[in-house]
Each structure stands twice: as structure tokens, then as C-alpha cells.
TIRO-2110 file (N, C-alpha, C; in Angstrom, 1 decimal):
// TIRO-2110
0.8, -1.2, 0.0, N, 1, A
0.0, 0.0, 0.0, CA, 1, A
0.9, 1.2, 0.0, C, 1, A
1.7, 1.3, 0.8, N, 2, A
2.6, 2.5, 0.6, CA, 2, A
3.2, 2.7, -0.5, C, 2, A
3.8, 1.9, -1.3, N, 3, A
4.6, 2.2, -2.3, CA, 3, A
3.7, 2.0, -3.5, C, 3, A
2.5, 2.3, -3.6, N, 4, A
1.6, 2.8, -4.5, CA, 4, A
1.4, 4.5, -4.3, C, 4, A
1.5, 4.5, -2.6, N, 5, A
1.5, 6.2, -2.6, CA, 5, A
2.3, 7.0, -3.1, C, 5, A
3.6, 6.0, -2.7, N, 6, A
5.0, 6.8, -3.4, CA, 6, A
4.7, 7.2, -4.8, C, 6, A
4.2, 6.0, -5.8, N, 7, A
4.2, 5.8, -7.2, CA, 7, A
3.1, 7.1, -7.5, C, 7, A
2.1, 7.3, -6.4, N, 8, A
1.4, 8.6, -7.0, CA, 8, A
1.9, 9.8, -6.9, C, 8, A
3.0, 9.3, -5.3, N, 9, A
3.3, 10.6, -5.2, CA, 9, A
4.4, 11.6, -5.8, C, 9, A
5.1, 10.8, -6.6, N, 10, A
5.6, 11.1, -8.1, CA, 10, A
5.1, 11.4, -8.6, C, 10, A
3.9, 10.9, -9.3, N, 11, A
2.9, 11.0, -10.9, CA, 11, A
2.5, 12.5, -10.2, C, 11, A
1.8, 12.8, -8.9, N, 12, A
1.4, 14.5, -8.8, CA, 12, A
2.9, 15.3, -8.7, C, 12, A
3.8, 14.9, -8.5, N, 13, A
5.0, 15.8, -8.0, CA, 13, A
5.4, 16.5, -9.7, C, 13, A
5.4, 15.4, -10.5, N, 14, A
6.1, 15.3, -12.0, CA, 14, A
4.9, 16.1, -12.5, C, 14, A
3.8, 16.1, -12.2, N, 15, A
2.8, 16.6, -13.0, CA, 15, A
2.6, 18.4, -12.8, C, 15, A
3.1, 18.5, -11.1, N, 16, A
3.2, 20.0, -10.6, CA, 16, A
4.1, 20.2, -11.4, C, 16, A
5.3, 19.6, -11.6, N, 17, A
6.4, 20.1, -12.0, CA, 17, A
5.8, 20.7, -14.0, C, 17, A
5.6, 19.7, -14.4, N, 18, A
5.6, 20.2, -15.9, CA, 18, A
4.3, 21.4, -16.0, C, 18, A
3.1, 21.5, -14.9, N, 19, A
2.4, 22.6, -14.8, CA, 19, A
2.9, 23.9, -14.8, C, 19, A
3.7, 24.1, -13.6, N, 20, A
4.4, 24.9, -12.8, CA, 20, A
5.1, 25.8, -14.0, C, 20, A
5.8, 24.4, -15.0, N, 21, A
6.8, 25.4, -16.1, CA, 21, A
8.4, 24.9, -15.5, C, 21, A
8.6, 24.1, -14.9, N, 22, A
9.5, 23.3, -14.5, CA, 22, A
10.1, 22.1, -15.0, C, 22, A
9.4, 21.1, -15.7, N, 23, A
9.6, 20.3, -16.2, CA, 23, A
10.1, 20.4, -17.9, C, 23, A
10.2, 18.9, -18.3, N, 24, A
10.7, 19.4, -19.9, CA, 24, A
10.2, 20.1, -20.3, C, 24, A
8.1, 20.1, -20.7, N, 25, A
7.5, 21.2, -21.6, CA, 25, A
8.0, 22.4, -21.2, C, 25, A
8.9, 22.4, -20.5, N, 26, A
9.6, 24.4, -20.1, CA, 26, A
10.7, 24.1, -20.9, C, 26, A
11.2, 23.3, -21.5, N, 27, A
12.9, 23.3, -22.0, CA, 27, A
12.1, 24.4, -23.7, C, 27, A
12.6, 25.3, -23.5, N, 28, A
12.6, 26.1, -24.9, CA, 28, A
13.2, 25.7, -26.2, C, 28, A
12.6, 26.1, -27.3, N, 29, A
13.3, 25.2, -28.4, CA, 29, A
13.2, 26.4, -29.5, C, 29, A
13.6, 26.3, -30.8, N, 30, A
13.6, 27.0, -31.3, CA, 30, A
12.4, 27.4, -32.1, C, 30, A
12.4, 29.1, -32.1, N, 31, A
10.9, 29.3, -32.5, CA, 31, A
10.7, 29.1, -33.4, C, 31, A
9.0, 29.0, -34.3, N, 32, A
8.6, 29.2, -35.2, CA, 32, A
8.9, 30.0, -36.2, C, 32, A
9.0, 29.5, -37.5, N, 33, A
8.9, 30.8, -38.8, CA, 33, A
8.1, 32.1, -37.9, C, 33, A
6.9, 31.7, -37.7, N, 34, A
5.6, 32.7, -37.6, CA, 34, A
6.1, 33.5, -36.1, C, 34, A
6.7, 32.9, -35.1, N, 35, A
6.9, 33.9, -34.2, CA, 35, A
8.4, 34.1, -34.1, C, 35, A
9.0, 33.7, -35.2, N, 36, A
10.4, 34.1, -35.0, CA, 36, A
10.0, 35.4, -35.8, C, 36, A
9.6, 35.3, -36.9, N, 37, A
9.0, 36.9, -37.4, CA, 37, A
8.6, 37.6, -37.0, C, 37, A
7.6, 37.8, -36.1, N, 38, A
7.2, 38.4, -34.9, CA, 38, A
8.3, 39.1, -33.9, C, 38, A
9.2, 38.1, -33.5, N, 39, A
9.5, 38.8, -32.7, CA, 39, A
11.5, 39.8, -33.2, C, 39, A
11.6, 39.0, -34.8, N, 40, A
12.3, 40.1, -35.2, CA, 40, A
11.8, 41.7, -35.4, C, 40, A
10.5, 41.4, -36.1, N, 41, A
9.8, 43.0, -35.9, CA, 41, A
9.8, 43.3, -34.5, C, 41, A
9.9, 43.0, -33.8, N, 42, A
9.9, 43.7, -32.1, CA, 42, A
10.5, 44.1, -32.3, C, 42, A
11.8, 43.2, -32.3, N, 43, A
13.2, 43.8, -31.9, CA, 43, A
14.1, 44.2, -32.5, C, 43, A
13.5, 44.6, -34.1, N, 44, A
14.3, 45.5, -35.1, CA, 44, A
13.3, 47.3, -35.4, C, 44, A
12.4, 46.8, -34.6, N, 45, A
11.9, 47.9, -34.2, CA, 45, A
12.4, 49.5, -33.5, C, 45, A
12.7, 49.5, -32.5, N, 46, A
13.4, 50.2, -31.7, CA, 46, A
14.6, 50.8, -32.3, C, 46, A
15.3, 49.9, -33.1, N, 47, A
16.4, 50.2, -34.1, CA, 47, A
16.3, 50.9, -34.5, C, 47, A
15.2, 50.3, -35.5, N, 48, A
14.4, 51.8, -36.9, CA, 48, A
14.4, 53.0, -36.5, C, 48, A
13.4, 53.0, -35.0, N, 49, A
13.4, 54.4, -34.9, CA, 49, A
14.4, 55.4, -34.0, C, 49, A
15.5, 54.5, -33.5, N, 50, A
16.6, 55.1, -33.7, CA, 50, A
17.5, 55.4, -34.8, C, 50, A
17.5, 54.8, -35.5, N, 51, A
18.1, 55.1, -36.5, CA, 51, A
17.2, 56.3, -37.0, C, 51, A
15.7, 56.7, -37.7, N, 52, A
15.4, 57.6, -38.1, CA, 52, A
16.3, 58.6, -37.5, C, 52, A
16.1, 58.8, -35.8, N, 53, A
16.0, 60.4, -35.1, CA, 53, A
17.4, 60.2, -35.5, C, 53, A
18.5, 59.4, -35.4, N, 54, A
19.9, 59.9, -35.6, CA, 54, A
19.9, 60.6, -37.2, C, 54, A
19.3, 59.9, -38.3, N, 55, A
19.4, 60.7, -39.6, CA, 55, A
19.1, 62.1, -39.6, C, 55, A
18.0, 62.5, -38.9, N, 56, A
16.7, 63.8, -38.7, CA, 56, A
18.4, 64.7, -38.1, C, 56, A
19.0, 63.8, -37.3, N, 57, A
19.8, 64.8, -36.2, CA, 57, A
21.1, 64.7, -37.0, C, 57, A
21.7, 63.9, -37.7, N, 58, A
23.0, 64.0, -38.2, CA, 58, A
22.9, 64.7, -39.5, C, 58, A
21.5, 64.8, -40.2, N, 59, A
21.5, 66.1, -41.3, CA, 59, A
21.6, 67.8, -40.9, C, 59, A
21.8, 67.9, -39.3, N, 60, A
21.8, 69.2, -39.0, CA, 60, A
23.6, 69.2, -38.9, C, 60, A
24.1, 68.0, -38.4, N, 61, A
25.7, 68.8, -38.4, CA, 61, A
26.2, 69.4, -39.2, C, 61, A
27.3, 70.0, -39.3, N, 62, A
27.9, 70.8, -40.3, CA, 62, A
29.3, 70.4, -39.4, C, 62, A
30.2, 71.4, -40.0, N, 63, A
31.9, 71.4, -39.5, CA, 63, A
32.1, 72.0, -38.1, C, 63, A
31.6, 72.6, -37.7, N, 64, A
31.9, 73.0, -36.5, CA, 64, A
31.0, 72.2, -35.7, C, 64, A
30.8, 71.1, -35.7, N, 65, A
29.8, 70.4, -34.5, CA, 65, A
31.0, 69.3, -34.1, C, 65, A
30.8, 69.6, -32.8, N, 66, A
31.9, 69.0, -31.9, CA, 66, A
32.0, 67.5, -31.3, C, 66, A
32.9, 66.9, -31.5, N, 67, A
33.0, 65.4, -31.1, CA, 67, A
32.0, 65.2, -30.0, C, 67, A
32.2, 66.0, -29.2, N, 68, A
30.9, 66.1, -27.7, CA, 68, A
30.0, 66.0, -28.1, C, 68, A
29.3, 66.8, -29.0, N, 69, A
27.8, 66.9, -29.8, CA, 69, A
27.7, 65.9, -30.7, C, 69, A
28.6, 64.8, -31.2, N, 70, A
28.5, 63.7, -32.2, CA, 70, A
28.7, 62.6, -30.9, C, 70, A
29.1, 62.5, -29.9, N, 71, A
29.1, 61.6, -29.3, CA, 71, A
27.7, 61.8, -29.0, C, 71, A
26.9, 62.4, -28.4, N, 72, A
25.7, 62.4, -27.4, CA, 72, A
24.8, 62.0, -28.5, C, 72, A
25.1, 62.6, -29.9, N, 73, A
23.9, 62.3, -30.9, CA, 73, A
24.1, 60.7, -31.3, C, 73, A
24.9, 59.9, -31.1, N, 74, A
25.3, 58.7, -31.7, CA, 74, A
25.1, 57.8, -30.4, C, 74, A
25.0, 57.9, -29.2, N, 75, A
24.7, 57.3, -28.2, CA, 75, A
23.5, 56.4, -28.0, C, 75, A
22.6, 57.0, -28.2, N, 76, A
21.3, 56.4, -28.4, CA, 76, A
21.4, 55.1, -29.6, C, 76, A
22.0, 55.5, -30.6, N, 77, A
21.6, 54.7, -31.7, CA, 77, A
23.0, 53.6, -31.4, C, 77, A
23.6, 53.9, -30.8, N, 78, A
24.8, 52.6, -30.2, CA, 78, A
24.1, 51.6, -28.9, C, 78, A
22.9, 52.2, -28.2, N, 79, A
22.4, 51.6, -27.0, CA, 79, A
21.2, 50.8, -28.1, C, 79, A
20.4, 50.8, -28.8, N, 80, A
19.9, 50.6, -29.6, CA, 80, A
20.0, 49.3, -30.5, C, 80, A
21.7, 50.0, -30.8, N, 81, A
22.2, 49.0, -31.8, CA, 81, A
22.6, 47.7, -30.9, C, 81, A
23.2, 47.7, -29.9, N, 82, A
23.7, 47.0, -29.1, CA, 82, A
22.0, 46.5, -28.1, C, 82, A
21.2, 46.6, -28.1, N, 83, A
20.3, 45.8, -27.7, CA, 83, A
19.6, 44.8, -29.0, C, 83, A
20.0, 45.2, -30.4, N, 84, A
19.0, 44.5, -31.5, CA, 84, A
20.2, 43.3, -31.6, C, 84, A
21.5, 44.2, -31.4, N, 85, A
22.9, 42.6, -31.6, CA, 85, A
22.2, 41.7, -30.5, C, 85, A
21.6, 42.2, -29.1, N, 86, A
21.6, 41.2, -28.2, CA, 86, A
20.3, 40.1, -28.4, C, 86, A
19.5, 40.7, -29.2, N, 87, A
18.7, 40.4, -29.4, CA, 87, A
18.5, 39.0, -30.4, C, 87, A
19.5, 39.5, -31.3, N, 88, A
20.2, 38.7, -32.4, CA, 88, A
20.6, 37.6, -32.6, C, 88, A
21.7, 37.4, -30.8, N, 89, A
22.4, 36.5, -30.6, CA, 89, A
21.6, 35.7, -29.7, C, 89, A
20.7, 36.6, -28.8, N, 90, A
20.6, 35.8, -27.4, CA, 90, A
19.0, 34.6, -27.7, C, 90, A
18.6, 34.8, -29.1, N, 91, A
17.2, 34.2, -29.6, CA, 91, A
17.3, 32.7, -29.9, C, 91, A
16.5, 32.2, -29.7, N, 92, A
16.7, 30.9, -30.1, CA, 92, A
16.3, 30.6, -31.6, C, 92, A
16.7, 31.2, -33.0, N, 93, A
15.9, 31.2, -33.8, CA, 93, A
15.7, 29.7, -34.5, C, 93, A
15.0, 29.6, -35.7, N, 94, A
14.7, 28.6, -36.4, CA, 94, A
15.9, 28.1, -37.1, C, 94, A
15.9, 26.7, -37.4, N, 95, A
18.0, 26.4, -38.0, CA, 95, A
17.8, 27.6, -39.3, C, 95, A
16.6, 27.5, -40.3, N, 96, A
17.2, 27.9, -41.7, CA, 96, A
17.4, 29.3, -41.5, C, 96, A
17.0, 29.9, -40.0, N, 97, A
17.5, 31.9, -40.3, CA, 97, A
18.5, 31.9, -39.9, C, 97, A
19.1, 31.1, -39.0, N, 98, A
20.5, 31.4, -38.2, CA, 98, A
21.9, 31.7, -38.9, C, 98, A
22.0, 31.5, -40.1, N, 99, A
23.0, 31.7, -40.6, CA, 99, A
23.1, 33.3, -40.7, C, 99, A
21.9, 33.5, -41.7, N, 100, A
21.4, 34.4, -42.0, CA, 100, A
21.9, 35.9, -40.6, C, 100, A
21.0, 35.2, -39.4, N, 101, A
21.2, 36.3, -38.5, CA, 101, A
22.2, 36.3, -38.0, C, 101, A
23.2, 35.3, -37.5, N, 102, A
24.6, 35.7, -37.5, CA, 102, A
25.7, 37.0, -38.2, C, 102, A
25.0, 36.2, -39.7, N, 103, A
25.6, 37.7, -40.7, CA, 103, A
25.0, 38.9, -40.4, C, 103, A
23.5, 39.0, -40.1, N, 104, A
23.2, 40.2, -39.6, CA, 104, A
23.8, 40.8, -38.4, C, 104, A
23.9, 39.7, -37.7, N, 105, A
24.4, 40.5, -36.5, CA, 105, A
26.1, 40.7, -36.2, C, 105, A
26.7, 40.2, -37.8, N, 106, A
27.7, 41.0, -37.5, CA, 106, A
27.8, 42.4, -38.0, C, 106, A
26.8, 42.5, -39.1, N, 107, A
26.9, 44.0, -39.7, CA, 107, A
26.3, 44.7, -38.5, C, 107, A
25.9, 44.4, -37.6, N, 108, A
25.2, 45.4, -36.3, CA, 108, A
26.6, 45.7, -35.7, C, 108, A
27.7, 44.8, -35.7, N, 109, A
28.9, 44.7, -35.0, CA, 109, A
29.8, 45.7, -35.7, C, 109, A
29.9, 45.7, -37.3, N, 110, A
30.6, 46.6, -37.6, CA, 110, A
30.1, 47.6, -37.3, C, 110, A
28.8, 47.9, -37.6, N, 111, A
27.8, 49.5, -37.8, CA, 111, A
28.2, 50.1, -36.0, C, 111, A
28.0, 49.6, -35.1, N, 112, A
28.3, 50.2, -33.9, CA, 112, A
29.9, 50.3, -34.0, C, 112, A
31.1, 49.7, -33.9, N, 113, A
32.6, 50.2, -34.3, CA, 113, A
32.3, 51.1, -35.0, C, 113, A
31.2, 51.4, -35.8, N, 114, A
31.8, 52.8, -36.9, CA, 114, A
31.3, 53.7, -36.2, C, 114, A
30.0, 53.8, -35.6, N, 115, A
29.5, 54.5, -35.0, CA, 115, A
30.4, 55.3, -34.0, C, 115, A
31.0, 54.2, -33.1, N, 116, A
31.7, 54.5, -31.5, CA, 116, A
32.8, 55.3, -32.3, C, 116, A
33.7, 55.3, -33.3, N, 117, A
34.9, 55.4, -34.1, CA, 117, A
34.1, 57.0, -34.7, C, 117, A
32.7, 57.2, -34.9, N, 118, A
32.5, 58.6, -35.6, CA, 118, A
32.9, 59.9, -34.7, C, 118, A
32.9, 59.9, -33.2, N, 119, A
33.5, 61.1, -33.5, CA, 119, A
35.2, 61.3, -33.1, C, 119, A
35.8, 60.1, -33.3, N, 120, A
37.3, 60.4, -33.3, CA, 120, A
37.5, 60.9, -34.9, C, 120, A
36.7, 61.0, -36.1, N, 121, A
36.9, 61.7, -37.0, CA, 121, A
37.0, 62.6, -37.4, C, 121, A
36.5, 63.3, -36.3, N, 122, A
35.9, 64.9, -36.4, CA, 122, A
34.7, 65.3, -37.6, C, 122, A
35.1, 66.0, -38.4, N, 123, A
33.8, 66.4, -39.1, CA, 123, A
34.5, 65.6, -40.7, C, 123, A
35.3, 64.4, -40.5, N, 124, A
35.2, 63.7, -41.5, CA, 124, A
34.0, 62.9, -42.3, C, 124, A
33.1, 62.6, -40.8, N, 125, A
32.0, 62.1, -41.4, CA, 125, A
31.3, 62.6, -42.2, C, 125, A
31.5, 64.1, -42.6, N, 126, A
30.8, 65.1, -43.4, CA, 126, A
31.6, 64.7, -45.1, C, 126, A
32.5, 63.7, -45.0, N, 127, A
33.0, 64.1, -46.2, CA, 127, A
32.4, 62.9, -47.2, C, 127, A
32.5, 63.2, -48.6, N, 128, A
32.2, 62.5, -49.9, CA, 128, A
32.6, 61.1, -49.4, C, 128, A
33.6, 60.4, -49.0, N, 129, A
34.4, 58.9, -49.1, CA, 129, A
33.9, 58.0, -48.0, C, 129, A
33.5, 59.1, -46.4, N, 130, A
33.0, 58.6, -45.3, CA, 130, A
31.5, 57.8, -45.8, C, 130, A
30.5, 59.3, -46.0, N, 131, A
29.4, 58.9, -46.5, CA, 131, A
28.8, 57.7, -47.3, C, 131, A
30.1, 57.6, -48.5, N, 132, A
29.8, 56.5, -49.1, CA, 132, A
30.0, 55.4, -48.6, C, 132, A
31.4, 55.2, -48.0, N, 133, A
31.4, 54.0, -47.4, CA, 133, A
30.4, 53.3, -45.7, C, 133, A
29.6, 54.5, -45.1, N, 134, A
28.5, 54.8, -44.6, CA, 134, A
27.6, 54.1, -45.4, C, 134, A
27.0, 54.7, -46.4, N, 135, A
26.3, 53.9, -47.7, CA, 135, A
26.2, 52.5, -47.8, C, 135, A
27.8, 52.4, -48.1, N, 136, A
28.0, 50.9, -48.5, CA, 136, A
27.6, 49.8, -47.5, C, 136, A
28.5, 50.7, -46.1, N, 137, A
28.0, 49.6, -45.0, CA, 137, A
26.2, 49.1, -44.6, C, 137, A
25.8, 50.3, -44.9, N, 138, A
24.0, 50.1, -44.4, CA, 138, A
23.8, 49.3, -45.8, C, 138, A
23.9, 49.1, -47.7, N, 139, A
23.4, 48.1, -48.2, CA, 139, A
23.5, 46.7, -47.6, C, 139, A
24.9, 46.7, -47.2, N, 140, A
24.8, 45.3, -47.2, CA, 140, A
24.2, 44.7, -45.6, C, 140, A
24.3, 45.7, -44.4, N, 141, A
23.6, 45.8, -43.7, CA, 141, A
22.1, 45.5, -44.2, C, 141, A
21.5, 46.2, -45.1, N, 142, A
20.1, 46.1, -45.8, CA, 142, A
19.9, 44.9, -46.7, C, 142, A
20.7, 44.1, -47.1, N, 143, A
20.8, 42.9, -47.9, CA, 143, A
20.8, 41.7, -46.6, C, 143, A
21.3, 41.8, -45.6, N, 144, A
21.4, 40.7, -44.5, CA, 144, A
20.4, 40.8, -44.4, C, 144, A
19.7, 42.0, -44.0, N, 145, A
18.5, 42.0, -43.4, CA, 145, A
17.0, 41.6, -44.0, C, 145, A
16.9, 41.7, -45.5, N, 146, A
16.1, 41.5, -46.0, CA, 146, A
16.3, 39.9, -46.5, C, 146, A
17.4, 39.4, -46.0, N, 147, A
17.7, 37.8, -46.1, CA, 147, A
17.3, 37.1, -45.0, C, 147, A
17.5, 38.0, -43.8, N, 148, A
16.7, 36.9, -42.3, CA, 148, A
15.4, 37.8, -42.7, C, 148, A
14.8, 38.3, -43.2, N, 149, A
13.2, 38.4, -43.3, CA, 149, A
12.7, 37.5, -44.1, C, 149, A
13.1, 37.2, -45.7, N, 150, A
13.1, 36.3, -46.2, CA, 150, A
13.2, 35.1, -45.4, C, 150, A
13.6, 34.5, -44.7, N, 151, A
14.3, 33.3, -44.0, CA, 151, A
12.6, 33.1, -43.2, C, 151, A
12.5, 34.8, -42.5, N, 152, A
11.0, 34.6, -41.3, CA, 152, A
9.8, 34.7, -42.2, C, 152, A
10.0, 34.6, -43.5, N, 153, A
8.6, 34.6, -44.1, CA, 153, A
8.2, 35.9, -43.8, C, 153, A
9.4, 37.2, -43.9, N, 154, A
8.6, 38.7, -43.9, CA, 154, A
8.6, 39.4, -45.2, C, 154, A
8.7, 40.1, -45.2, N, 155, A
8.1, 41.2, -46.6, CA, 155, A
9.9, 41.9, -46.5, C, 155, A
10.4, 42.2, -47.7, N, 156, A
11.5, 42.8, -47.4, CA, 156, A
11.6, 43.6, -46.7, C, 156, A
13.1, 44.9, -46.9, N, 157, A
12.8, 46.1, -46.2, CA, 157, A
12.3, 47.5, -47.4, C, 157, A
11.6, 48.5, -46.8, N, 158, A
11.1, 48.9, -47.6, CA, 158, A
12.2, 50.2, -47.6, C, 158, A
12.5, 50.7, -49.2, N, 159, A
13.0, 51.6, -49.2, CA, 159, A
12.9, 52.8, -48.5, C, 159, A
END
């Protein structure tokens, strides 16, 4: 008679446990197409609209705007940037995007070095060769990206 109790008293103990969120059904796995999509739009979200306000604010500099005033304005869009990398890496995605978001998240890796590195240039970043290669880095930044959307079953990025 006792060791029938025991035997239940496992079967409720194991059963709190996988309730609870304790047991295997809690071991996480990698997401779905459909909510790995989801929750890259979260988390590429916040980006965007850092990125916008840095454009709106780095079309006012000119040459006399001071490393001080390019550091504070690039700040935001490095805390930003460095939450979307974390984002990036720390997800459990689906196998066929992970390639994909690795490369993404290394262009997040360059684009912040360039960032942190903009105001030891001074008002170089104002010049013809910076810009372009500025340019260059956000295409292919914009080609990763529209390759792990592709991957999540999303719509590219839009011009």
C-alpha cells in the first residue's frame, strides 16, 4: 500500500512540476517561422526608430559640430544598436534563419565600431568617401537583413 503512494506521489509531484513550467514542456526550443517573425519586428523595431532620429539629427551637423555633440547624438543609436545585436544572438531562432542572423548580427557589430569610431573623425564624417562607405556599410547591412526576413517569411525592407 505505501509504495503505491509513493508511485502517485511522483505522478502529482512530475505533473506540478511540468504545470508549474518546471519540467521538460519548459525546456525552450527553437521558434517558429511565424513567431520568430514576430518577434524580429519587435526587436528590429526600436532600431528603426533610432536610427530615423539619428538621420533627422546628423543632417543638422555641419563642421563646427563637436565630437561632444556627435558623441551624445550617436549614443542612443549605439544603446539601440547593441540591444538589437543582443537580441540577435541571445534568440533561439529557427535552423534555416540562423545563418542568416549571425551575418546580420555582424553588420550590427561593424555599424556600432563605426559608430563609437564617428566622433574620433571629427567632421570627416561630413566628407564624400566617409558617407559612401557609410552607404556601402548600411546596403549590405540592408541585404542581410532582408535575407533573415526572407528566412522569417517577412516582406523585405522597404525603401
Amino acid at each position: 500500500m505505501r509504495k503505491a503512494g509513493g508511485t502517485l506521489g511522483l505522478a502529482a509531484l512530475t505533473a506540478a512540476l511540468l504545470i508549474s513550467g518546471c519540467g521538460p514542456a519548459a525546456i525552450p526550443g527553437p521558434l517558429s517561422i511565424h513567431a520568430a517573425g514576430r518577434a524580429y519586428l519587435k526587436d528590429v523595431a526600436p532600431d528603426n526608430q533610432a536610427y530615423a532620429a539619428f538621420y533627422k539629427l546628423a543632417n543638422t551637423w555641419t563642421a563646427s559640430t563637436t565630437a561632444a555633440q556627435i558623441q551624445a547624438g550617436i549614443a542612443p543609436l549605439i544603446a539601440a544598436d547593441e540591444r538589437f545585436q543582443a537580441a540577435l544572438t541571445d534568440t533561439d531562432w529557427p535552423a534555416s534563419a540562423r545563418a542568416d542572423i549571425r551575418r546580420l548580427a555582424a553588420s550590427v557589430a561593424t555599424e556600432i565600431a563605426d559608430l563609437e569610431n564617428m566622433p574620433n573623425a571629427g567632421t570627416e564624417f561630413l566628407s564624400v568617401e566617409w558617407q559612401q562607405s557609410w552607404n556601402q556599410a548600411g546596403a549590405t547591412f540592408t541585404l542581410r537583413a532582408d535575407m533573415v526576413r526572407h528566412d522569417l517569411a517577412l516582406p523585405p525592407v522597404k525603401p
